[in-house]
Residue, then its C-alpha position, 0 to 999 in steps of 0.5 A: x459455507x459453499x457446498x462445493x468446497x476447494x479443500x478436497x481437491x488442493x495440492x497441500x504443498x501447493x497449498x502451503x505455498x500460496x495460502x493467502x491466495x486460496x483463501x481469498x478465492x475460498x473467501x470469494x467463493x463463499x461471498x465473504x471478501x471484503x472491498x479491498x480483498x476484491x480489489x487484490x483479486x482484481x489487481x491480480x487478474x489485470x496482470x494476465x495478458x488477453x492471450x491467457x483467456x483462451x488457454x484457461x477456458x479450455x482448462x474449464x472445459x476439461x474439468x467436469x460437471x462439479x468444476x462446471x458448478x463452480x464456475x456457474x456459482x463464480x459467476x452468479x456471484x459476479x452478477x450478484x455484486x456487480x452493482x457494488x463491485x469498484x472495478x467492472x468484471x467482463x466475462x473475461x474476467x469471470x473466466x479467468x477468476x474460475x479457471x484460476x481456482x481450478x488451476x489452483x485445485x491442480x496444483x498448477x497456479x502461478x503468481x505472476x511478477x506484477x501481481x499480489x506480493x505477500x510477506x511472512x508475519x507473525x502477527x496479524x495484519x491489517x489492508x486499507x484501499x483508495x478507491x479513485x482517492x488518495x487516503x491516508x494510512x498512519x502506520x504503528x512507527x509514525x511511518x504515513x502513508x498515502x495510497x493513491x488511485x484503486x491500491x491497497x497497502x497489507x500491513x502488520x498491526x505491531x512491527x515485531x521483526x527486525x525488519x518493518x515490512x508491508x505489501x504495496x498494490x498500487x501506487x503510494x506516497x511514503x513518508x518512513x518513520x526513521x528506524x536506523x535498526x528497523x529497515x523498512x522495505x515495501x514489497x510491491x509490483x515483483x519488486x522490493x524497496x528498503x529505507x531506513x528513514x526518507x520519503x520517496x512515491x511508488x508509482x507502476x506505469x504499465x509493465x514497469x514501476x517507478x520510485x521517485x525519491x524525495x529525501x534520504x536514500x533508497x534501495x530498490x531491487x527486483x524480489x527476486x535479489x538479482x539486480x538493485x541499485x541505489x536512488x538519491x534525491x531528485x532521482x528515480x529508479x525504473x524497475x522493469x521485472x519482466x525484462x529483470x532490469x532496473x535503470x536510474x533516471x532523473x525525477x522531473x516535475x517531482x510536485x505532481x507527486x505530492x498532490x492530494x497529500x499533506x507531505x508539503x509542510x513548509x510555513x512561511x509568515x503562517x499563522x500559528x493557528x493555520x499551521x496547528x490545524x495541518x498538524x492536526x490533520x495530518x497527524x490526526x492529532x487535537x490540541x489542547x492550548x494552555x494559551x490561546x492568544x499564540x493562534x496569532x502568532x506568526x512562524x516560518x518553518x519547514x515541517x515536511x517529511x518530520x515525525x510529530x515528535x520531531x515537528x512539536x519539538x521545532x515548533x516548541x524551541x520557536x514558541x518557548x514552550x512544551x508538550x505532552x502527547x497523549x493518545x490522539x491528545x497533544x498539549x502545547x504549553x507556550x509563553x506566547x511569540x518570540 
């Protein structure tokens, strides 16, 4: 552990308050973040405008030859990883990580709206990140997501509340799980965004973010509750917290958001084979067949934005047949092609 700890100084009420971000900088102080951990501090620090950079090194100034100290070790550990690091720190940046601690040690820090949203659990949770890639997250309800570019998805192992909730840094394609009881609700970029059961992308464009809707319905309001609207289909939302606004709009050219995704499930004259092999991956999922010659058979079907239950079981009323999922395990029983 760091001989300078944090915890002498911390305002405790403050503390309270911003918890998780303490202990990702005390984390980072004692060089224990994990790669996505580094990537919320650094989503965090792009949030800053240049014009805080000359404002918080005269914070670093004014605070005396231990906090000097600590700066120092920052920075030393910056040089450290660098070679490692998925995003390249300037000394900016630098700046702006040891002028944030001490400005969390006086009580003082504040989140910015396009920054780390957190969400109260009470179990544990879990971070996947992409770096430059898309990668999938299958959640515990069947919901799939798929991050996209440098974000990262907080997510809880088991949903116990009422509500289904995870924290979005980043862009993401989401396909929800449908939960009519469980209302799924994505907190990203100073705004939330609720469905029960649809499929729709988060995408944060400069100081604004937008949700394209691809099927069902979608709430989007700004965290702070004070505007929401509706979004259908084909349409998208343009949340805007800094100006407290959002706008609805029409979605052009919504294909460009399904690239590098398995969500496109739609079969056409396919071979049976071809289309088990994008269930299995998209699901990650393997088949075991107590007939093997229905490979050579050919469906046309539309899988897309359907749980595993709900595929197997369209695929199942066109094979004849049946399945028993187990674990990652599917068995498929079937007579052979209608």
């Amino acid at each position: 552990m760091s001989k300078y700890s944090l915890s002498p100084f911390i305002d405790y009420h403050k503390y309270m308050q911003d918890r998780k971000l303490l202990i990702l900088f005390e984390k980072y102080q004692q060089g224990k973040c994990s790669p996505a951990e580094k990537i919320l501090i650094e989503q965090w620090l792009d949030s800053l405008t240049e014009n805080t950079d000359e404002s918080l090194e005269k914070e670093i100034a004014k605070e005396g030859a231990l906090k000097s100290k600590m700066y120092q070790q920052i920075q030393a550990r910056l040089s450290e990883e660098a070679p490692a690091r998925i995003i390249p720190f300037g000394f900016n940046k630098i700046a702006r990580i040891a002028a944030s601690v001490l400005l969390v040690m006086g009580g003082v820090f504040a989140l910015s709206p396009m920054g780390y949203d957190t969400f109260d659990l009470k179990n544990e949770t879990f971070q996947a990140f992409s770096v430059g890639k898309t990668k999938k997250v299958i959640l515990e309800d069947g919901s799939i997501i798929w991050l996209k570019g440098n974000s990262s998805l907080t997510y809880p192992e088991h949903f116990v509340n009422a509500t289904r909730e995870v924290s979005l840094i980043g862009e993401a394609l989401f396909e929800v799980a449908k939960d009519a009881s469980h209302p799924f609700v994505v907190h990203s970029n100073g705004m939330n965004t609720k469905v029960l059961g649809t499929s729709f992308n988060i995408r944060p464009i400069g100081n604004h973010v937008e949700v394209v809707v691809f099927t069902g319905k979608v709430a989007v309001s700004l965290a702070n509750g004070s505007k929401h609207i509706l979004v259908l289909p084909s349409e998208k939302a343009i949340c805007m917290p800094q100006e407290k606004e959002i706008k609805a709009a029409t979605a052009e050219n919504t294909a460009s958001y399904l690239l590098n995704t398995e969500y496109n499930m739609s079969f056409e004259d396919a071979r049976m084979s071809d289309v088990l092999e994008k269930i299995s991956t998209k699901f990650d999922v393997d088949f075991e067949l107590t007939n093997n010659t229905i490979g050579n058979c050919l469906i046309t079907a539309d899988f897309t934005d359907q749980s595993l239950d709900k595929t197997m079981t369209i695929l199942c009323q066109i094979m004849n047949g049946s399945y028993v999922i187990e674990g990652n395990k599917v068995f498929l029983k079937a007579e052979g092609c209608r």
